[in-house]
Jmol script that loads the backbone (N, CA, C; Angstrom):
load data "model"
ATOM      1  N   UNK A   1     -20.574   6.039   8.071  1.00  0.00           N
ATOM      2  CA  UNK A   1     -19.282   5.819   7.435  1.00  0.00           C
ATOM      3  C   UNK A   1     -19.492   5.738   5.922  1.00  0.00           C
ATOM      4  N   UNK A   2     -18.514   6.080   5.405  1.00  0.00           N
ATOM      5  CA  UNK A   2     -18.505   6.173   3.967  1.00  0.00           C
ATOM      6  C   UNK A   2     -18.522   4.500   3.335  1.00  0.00           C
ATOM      7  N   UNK A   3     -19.337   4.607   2.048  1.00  0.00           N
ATOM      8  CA  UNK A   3     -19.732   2.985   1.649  1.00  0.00           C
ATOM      9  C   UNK A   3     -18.196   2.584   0.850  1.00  0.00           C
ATOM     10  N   UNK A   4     -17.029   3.282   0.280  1.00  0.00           N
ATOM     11  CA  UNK A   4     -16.173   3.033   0.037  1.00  0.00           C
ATOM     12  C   UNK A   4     -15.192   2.391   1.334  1.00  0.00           C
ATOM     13  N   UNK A   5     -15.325   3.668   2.428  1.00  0.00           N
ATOM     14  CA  UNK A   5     -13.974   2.926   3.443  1.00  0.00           C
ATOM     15  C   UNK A   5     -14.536   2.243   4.053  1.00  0.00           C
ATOM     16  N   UNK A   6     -16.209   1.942   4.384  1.00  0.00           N
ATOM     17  CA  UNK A   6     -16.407   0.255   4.746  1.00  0.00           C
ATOM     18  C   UNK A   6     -16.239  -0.674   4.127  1.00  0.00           C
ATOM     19  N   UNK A   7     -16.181  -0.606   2.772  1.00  0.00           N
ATOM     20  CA  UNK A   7     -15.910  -1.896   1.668  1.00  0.00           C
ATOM     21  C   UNK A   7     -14.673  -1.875   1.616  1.00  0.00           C
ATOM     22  N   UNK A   8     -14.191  -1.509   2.252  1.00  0.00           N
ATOM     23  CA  UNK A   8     -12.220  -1.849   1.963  1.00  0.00           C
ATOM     24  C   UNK A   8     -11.667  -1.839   3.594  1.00  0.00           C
ATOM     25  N   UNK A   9     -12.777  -1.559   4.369  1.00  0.00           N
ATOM     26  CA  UNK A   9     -12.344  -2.140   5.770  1.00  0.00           C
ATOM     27  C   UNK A   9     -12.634  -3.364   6.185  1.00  0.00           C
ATOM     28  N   UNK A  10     -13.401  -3.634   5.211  1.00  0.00           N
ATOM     29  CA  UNK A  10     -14.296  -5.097   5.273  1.00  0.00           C
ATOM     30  C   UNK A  10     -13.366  -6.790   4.724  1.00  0.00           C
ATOM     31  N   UNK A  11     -12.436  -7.009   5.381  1.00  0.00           N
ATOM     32  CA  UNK A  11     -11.824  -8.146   4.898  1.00  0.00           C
ATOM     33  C   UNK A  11     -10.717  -7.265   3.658  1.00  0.00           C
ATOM     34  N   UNK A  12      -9.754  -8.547   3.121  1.00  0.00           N
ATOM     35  CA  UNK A  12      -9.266  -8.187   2.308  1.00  0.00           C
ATOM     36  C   UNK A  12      -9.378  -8.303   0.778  1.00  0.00           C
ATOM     37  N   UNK A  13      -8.517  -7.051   0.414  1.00  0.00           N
ATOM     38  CA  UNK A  13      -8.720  -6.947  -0.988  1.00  0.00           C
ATOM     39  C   UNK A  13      -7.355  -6.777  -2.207  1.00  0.00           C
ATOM     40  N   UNK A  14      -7.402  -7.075  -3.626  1.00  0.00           N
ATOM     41  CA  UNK A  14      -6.128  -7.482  -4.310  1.00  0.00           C
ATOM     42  C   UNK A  14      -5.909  -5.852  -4.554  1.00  0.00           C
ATOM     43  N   UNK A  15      -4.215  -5.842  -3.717  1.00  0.00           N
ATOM     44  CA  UNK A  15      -3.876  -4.319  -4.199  1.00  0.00           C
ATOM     45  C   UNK A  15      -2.549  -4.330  -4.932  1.00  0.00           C
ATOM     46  N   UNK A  16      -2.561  -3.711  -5.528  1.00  0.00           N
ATOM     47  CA  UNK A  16      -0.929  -3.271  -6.117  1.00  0.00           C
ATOM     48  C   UNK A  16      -0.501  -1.854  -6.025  1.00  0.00           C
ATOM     49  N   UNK A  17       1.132  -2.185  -6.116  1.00  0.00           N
ATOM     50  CA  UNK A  17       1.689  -0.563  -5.305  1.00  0.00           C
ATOM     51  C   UNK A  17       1.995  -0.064  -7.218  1.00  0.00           C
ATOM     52  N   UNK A  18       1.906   1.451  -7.017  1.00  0.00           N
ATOM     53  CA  UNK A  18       1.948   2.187  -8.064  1.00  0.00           C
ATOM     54  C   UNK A  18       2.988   2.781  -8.160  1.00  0.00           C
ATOM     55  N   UNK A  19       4.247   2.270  -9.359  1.00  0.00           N
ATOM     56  CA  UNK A  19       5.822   2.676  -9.026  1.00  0.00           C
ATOM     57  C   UNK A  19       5.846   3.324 -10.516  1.00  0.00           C
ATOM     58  N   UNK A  20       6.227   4.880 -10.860  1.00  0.00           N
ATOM     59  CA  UNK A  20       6.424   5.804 -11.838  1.00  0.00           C
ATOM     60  C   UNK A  20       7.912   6.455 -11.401  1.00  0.00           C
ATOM     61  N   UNK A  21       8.294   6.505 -12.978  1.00  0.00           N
ATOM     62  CA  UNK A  21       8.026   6.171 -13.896  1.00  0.00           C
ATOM     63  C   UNK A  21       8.351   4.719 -14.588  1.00  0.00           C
ATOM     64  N   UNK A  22       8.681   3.539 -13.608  1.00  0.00           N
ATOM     65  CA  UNK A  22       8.892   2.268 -13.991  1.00  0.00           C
ATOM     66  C   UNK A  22       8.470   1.148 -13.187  1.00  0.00           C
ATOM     67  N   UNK A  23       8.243   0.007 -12.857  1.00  0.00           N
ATOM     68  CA  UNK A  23       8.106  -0.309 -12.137  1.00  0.00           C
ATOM     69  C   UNK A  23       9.137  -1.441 -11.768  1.00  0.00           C
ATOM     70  N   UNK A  24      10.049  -0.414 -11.022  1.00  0.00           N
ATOM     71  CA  UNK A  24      11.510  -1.639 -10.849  1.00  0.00           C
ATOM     72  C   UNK A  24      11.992  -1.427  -8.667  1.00  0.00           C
ATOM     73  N   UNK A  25      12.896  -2.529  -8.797  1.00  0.00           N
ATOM     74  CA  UNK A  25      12.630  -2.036  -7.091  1.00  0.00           C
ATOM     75  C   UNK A  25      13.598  -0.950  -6.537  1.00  0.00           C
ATOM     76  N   UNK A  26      14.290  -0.140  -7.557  1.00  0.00           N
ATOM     77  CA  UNK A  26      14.677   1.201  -7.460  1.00  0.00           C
ATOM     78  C   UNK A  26      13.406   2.163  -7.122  1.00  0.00           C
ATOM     79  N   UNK A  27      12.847   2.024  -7.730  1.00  0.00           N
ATOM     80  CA  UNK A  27      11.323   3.164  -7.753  1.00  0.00           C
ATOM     81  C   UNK A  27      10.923   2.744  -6.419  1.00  0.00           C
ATOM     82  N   UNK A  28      10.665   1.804  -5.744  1.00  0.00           N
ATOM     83  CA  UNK A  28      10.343   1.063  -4.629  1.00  0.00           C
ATOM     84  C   UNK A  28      10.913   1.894  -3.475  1.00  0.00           C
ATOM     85  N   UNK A  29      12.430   1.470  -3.813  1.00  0.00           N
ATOM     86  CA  UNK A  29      13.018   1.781  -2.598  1.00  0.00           C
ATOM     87  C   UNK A  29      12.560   3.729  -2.572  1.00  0.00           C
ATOM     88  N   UNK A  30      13.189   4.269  -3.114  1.00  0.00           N
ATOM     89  CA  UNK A  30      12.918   5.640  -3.282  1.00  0.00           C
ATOM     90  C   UNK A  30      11.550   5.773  -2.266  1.00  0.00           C
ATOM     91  N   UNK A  31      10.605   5.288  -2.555  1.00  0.00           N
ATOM     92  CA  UNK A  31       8.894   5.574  -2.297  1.00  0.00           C
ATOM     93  C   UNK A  31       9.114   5.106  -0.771  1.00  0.00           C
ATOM     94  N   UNK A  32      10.120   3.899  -0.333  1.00  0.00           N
ATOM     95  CA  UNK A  32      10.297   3.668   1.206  1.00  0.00           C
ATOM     96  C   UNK A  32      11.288   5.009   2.079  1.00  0.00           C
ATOM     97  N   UNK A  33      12.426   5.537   0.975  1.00  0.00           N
ATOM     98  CA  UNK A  33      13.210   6.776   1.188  1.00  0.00           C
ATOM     99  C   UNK A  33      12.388   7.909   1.735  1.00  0.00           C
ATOM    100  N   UNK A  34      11.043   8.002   1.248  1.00  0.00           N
ATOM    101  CA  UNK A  34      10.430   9.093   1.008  1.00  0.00           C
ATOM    102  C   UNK A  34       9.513   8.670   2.118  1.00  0.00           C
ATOM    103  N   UNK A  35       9.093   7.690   2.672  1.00  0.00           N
ATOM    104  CA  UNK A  35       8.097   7.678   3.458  1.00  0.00           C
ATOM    105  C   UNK A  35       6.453   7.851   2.796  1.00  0.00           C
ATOM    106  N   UNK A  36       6.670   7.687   1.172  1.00  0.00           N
ATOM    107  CA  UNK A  36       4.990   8.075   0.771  1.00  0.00           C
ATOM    108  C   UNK A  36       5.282   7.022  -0.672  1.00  0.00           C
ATOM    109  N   UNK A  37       4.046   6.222  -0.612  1.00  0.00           N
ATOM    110  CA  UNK A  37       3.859   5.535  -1.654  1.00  0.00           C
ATOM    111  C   UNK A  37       2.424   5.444  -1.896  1.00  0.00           C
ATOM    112  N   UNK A  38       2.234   5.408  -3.322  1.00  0.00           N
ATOM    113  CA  UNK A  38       0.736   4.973  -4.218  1.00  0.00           C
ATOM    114  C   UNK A  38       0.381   3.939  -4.267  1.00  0.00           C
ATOM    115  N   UNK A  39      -0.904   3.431  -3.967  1.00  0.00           N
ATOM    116  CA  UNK A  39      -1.042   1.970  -3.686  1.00  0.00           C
ATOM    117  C   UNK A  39      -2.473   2.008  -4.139  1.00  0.00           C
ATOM    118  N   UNK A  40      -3.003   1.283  -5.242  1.00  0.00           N
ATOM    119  CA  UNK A  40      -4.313   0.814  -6.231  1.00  0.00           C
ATOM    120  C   UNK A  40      -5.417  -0.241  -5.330  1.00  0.00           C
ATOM    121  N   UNK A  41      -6.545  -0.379  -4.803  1.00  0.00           N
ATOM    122  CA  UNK A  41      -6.876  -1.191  -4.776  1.00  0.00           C
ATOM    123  C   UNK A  41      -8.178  -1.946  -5.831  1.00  0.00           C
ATOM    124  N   UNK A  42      -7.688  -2.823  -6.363  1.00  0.00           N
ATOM    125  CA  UNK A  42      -7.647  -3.284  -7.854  1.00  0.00           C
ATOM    126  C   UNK A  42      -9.276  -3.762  -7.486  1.00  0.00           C
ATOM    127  N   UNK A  43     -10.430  -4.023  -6.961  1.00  0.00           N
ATOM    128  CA  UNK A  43     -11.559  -4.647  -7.020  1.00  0.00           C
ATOM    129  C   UNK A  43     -12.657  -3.450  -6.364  1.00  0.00           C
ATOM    130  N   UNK A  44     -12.248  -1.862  -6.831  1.00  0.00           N
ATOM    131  CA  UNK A  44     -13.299  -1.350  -6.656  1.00  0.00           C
ATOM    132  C   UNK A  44     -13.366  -1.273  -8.263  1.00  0.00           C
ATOM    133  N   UNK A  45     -14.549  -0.281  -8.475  1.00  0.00           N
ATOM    134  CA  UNK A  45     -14.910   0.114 -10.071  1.00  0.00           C
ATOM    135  C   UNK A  45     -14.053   1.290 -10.515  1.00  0.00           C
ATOM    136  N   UNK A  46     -12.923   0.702 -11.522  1.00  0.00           N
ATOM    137  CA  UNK A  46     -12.024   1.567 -12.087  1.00  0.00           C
ATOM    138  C   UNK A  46     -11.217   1.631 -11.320  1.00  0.00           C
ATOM    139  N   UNK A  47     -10.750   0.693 -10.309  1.00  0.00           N
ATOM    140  CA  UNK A  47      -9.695   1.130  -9.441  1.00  0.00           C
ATOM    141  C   UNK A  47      -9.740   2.087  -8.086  1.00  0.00           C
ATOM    142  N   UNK A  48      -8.957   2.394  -7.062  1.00  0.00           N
ATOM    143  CA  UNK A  48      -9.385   2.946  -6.476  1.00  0.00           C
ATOM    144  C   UNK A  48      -7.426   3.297  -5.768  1.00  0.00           C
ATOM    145  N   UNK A  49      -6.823   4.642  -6.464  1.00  0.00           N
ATOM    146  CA  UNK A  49      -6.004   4.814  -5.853  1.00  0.00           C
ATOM    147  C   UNK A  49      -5.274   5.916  -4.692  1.00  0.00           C
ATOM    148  N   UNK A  50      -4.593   5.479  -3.675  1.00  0.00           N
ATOM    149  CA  UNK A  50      -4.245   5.807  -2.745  1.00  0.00           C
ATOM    150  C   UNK A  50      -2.858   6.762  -2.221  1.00  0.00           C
ATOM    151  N   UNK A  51      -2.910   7.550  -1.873  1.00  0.00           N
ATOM    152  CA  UNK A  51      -1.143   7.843  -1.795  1.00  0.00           C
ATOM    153  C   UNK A  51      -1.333   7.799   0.131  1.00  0.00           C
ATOM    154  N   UNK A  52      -0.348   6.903   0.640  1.00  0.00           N
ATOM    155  CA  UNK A  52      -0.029   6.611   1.581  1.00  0.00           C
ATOM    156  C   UNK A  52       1.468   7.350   2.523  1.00  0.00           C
ATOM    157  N   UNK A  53       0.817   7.499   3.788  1.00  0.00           N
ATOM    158  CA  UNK A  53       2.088   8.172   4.350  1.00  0.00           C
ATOM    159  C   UNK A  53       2.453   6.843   4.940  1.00  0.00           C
ATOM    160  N   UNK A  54       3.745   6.414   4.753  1.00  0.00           N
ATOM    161  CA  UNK A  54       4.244   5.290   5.504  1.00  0.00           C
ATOM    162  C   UNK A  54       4.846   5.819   6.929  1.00  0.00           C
ATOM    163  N   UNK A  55       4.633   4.288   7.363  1.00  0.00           N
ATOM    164  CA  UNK A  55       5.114   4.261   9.143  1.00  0.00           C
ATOM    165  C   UNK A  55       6.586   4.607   8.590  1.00  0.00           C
ATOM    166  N   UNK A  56       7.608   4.158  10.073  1.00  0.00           N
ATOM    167  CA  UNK A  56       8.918   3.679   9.757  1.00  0.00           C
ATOM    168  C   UNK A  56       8.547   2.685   9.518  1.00  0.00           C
ATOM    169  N   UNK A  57      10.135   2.691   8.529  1.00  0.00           N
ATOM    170  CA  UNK A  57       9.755   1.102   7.278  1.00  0.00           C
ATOM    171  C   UNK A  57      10.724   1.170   7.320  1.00  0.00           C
ATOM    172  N   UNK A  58      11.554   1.428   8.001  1.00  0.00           N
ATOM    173  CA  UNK A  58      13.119   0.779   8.114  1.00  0.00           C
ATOM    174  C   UNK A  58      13.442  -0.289   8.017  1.00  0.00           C
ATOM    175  N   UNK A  59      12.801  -1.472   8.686  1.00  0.00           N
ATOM    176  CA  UNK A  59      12.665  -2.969   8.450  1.00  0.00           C
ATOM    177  C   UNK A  59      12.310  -3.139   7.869  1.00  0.00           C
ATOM    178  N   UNK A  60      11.067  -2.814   6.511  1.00  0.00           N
ATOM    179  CA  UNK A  60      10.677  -3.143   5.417  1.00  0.00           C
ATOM    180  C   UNK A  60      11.888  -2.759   4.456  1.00  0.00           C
ATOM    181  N   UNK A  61      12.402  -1.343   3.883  1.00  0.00           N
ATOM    182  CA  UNK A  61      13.778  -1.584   3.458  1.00  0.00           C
ATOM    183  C   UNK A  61      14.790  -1.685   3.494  1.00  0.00           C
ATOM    184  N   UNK A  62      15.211  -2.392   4.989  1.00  0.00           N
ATOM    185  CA  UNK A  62      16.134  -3.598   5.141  1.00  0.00           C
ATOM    186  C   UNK A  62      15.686  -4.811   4.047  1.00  0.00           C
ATOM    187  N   UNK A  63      14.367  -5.683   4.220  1.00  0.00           N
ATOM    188  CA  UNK A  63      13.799  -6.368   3.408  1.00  0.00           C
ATOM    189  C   UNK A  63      13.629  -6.494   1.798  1.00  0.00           C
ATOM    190  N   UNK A  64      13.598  -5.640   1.759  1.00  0.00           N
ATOM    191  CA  UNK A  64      13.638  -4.987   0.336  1.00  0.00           C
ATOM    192  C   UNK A  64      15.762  -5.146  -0.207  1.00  0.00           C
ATOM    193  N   UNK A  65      15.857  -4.205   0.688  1.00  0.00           N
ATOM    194  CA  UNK A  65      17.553  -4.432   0.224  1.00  0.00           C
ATOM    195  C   UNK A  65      17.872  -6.109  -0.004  1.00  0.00           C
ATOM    196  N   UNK A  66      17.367  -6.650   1.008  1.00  0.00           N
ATOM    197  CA  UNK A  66      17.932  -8.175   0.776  1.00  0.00           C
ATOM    198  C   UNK A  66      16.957  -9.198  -0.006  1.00  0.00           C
ATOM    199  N   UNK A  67      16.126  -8.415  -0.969  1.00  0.00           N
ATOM    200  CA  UNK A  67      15.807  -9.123  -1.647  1.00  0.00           C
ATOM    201  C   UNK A  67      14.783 -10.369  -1.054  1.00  0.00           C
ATOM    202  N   UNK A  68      13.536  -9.656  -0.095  1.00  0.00           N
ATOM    203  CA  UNK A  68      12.622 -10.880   0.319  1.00  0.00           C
ATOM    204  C   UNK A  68      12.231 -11.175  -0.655  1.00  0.00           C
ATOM    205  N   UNK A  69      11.391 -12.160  -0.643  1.00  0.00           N
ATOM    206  CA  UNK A  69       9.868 -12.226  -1.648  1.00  0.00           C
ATOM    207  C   UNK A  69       8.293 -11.076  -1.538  1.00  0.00           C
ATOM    208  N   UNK A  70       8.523 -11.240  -0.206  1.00  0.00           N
ATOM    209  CA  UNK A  70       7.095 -10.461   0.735  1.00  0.00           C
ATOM    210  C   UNK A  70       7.218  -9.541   1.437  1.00  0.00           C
ATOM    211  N   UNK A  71       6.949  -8.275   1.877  1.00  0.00           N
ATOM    212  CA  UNK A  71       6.957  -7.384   2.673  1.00  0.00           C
ATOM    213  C   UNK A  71       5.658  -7.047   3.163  1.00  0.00           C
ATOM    214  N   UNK A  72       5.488  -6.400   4.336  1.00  0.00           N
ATOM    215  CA  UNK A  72       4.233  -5.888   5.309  1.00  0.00           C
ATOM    216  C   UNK A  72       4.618  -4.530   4.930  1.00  0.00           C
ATOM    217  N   UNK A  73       3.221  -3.427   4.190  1.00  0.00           N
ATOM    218  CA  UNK A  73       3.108  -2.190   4.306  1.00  0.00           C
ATOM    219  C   UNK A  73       2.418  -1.947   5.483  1.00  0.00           C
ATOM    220  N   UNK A  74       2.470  -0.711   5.766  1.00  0.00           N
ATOM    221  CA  UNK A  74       1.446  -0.219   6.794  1.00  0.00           C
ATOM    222  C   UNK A  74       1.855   1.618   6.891  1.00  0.00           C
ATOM    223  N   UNK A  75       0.396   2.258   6.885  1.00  0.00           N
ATOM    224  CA  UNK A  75       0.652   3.763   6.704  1.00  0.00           C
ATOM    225  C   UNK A  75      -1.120   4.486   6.737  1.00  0.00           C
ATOM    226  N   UNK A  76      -0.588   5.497   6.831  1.00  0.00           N
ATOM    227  CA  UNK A  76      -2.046   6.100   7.592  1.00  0.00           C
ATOM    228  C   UNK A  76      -2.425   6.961   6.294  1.00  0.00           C
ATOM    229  N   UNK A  77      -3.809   7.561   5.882  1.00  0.00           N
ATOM    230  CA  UNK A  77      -4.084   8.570   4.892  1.00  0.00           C
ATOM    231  C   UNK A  77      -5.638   8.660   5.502  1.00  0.00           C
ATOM    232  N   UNK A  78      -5.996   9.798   4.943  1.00  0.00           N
ATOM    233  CA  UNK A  78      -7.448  10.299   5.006  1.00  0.00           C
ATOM    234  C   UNK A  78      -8.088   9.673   3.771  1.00  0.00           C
ATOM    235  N   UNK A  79      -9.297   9.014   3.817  1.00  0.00           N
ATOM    236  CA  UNK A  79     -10.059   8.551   2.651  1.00  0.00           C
ATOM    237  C   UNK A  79     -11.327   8.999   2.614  1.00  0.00           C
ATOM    238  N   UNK A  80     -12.495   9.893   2.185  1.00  0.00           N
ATOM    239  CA  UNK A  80     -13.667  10.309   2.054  1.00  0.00           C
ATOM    240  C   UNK A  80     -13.845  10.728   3.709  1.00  0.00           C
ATOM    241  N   UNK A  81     -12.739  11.827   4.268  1.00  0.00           N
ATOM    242  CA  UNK A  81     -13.155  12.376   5.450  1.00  0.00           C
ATOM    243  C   UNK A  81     -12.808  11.447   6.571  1.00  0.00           C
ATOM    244  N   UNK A  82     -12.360  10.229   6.569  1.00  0.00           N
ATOM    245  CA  UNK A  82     -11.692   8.920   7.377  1.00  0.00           C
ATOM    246  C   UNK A  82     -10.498   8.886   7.603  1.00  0.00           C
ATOM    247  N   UNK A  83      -9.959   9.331   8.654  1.00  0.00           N
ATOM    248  CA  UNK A  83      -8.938   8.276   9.064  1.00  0.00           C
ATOM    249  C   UNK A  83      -8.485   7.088   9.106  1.00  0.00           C
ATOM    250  N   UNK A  84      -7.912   6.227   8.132  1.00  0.00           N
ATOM    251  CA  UNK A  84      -7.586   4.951   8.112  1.00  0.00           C
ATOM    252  C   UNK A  84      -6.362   4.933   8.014  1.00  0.00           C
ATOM    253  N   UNK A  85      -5.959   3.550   8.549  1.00  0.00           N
ATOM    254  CA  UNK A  85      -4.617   2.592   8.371  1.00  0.00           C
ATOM    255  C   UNK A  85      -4.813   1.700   7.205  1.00  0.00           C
ATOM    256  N   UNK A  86      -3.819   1.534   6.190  1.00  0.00           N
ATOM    257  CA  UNK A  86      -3.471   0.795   5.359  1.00  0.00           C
ATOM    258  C   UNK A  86      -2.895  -0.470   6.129  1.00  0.00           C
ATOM    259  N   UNK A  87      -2.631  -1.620   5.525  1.00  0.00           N
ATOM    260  CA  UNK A  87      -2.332  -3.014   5.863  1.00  0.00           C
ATOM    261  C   UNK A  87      -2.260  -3.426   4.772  1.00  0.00           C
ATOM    262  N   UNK A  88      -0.929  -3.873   3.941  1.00  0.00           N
ATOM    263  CA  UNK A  88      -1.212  -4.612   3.040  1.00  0.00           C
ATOM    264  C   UNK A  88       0.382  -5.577   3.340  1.00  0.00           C
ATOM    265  N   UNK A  89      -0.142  -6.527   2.662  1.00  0.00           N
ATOM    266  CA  UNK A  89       1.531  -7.597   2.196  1.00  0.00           C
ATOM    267  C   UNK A  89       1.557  -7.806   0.466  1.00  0.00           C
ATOM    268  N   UNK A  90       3.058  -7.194   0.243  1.00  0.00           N
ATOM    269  CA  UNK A  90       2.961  -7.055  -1.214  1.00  0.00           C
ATOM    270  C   UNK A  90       4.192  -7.869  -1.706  1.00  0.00           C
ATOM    271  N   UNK A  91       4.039  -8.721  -2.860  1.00  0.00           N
ATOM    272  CA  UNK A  91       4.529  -9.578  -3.194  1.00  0.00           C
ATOM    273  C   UNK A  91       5.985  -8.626  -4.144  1.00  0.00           C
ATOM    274  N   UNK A  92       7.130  -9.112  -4.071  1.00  0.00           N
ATOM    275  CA  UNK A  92       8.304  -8.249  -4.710  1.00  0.00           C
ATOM    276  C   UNK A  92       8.342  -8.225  -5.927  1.00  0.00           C
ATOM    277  N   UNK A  93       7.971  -9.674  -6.576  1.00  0.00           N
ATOM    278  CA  UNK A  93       8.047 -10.016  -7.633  1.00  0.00           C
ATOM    279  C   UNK A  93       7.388  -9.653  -9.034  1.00  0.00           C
ATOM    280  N   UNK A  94       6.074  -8.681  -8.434  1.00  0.00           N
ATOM    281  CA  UNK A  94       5.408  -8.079  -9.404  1.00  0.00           C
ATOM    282  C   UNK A  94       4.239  -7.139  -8.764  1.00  0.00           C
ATOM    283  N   UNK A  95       4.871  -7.065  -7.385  1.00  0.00           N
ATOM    284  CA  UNK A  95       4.240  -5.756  -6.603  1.00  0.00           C
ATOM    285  C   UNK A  95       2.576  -5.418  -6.643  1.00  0.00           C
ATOM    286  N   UNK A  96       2.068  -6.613  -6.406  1.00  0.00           N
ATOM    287  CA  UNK A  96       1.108  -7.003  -6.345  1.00  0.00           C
ATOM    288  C   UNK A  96       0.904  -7.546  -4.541  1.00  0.00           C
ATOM    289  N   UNK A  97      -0.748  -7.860  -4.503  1.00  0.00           N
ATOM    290  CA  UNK A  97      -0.365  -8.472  -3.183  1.00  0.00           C
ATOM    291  C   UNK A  97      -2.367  -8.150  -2.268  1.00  0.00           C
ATOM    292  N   UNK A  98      -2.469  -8.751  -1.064  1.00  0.00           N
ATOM    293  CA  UNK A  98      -3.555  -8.240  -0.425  1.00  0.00           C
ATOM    294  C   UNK A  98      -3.590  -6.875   0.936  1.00  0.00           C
ATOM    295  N   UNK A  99      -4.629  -6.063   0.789  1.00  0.00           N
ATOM    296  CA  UNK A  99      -4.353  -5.271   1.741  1.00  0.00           C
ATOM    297  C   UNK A  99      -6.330  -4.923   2.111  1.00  0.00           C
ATOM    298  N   UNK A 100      -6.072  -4.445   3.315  1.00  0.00           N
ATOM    299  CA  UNK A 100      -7.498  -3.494   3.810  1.00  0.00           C
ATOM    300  C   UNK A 100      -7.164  -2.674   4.327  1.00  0.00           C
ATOM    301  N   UNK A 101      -7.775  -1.577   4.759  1.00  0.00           N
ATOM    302  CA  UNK A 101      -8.201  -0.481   6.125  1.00  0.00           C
ATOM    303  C   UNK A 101      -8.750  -0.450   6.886  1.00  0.00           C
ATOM    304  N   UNK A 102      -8.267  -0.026   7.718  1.00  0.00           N
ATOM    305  CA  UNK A 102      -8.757   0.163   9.460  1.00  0.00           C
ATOM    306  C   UNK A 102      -9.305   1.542   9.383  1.00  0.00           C
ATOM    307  N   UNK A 103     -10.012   1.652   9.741  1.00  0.00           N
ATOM    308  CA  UNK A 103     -10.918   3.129  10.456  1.00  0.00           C
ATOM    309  C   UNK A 103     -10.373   3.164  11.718  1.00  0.00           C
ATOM    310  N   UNK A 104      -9.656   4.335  11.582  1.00  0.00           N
ATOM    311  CA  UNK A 104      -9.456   4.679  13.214  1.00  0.00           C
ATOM    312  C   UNK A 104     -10.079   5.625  13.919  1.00  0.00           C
TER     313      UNK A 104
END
end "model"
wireframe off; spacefill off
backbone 0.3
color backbone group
């Protein structure tokens, strides 16, 4: 296995979601519209970013519409030849938050 998607399958790590060109929860919602969002995980070297195919997240932007604090991501992408699942919970307030990967 690749030494990147074991170190980020390995427990969790501080990620933040990547919202262009602003980072407001318009840009948010859109990226839940779309089913694909960018997501950083902030404690490799230089960053390490992601573009994610999201599950249904219908209940996440329900959540979002009403203004939680917290939401559960979850979405699948290829990373160095890997199949993984994303997992993260990201905070609303400055879209920050913890996440890992699953090797599937």
């Amino acid at each position: 296995m690749d030494q990147l998607v074991k170190y980020l399958s390995d427990g969790m790590h501080p990620v933040r979601i990547i919202l262009k060109p602003e980072e407001t929860m318009e840009e948010l919602k859109k990226c839940f519209q779309r089913k694909f969002l960018n997501l950083e995980f902030l404690d490799t070297k230089g960053g390490t970013e992601l573009g994610i195919n999201l599950a249904d997240q219908s209940a996440v932007l329900n959540q979002i519409l009403k203004q939680k604090e917290e939401i559960e991501i979850e979405g699948q992408l290829f990373l160095n030849f890997s199949r993984v699942k994303l997992n993260a919970s990201i905070r609303l307030n400055d879209f920050h938050g913890m996440g890992k990967l699953e090797v599937l």
